[in-house]
N, C-alpha and C positions, 0 to 999 in steps of 0.2 A: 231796426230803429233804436235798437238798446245801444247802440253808440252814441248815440246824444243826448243820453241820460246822465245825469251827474251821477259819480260810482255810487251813492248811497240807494239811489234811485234803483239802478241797475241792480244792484244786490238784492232789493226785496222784490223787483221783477223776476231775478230768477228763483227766487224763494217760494215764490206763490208757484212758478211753474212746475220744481221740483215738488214741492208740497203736491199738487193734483196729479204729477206723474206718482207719485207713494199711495196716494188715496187709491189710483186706478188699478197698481200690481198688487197692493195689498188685498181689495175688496177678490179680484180675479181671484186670488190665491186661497181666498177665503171661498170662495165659490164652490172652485175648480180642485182644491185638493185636500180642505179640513172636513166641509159640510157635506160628505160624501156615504154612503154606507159602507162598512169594512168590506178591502179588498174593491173598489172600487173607485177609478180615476175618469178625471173628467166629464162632461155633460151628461147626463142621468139618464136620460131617457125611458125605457122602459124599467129602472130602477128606481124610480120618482115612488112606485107604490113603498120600499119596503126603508124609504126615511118616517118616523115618527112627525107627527104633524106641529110641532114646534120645532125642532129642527130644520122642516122645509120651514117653516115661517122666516126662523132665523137665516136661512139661505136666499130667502128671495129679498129679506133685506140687507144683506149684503149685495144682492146683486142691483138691487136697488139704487144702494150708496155708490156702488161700482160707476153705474149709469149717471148719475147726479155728477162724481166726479169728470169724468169724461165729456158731459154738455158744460160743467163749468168749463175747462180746459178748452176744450174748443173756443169758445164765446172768448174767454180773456184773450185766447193766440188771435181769434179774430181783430180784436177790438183795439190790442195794442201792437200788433206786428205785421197783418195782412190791409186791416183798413187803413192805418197811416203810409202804406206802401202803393196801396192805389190811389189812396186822393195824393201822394207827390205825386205818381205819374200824369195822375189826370189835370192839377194845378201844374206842373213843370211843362207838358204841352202846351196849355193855353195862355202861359207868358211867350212862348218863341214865337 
């Protein structure tokens, strides 16, 4: 539906979108390979004991923000590119 947005339009549509795709690699990246203990990559699992307990604080709010990004992103792709695509289909049916 971003074709019939006047380009200025379009531009900050895809700005917001790029902006919460950045928020969601960033926070993941923050998650998944800063907030880690040395020598350790990815989900923590039974290494969850040997992070200092600010560190996991500061990990679970980044995964936090991660989470926030990603339900924002969804809801805007919702709201500006899947629901105007079914209400034309469903209004362009019920004119024919």
């Amino acid at each position: 539906m971003t074709r019939e947005l006047p380009t200025l339009w379009r531009v900050v549509h895809w700005v917001i979108i790029v902006n919460f795709a950045v928020q969601v690699f960033y926070g993941a990246y923050m998650v998944f390979f800063v907030m880690v203990p040395p020598g350790h990559v990815g989900p923590l699992g039974g290494a969850a004991g040997l992070l200092p307990p600010d560190q996991m604080m500061a990990r679970r709010l980044y995964a936090n923000e991660t989470w926030v990004a990603i339900s924002g992103l969804s809801v805007y792709l919702a709201v500006t590119e899947i629901l105007p695509r079914q209400l034309k289909g469903i209004l362009g049916s019920k004119k024919d």
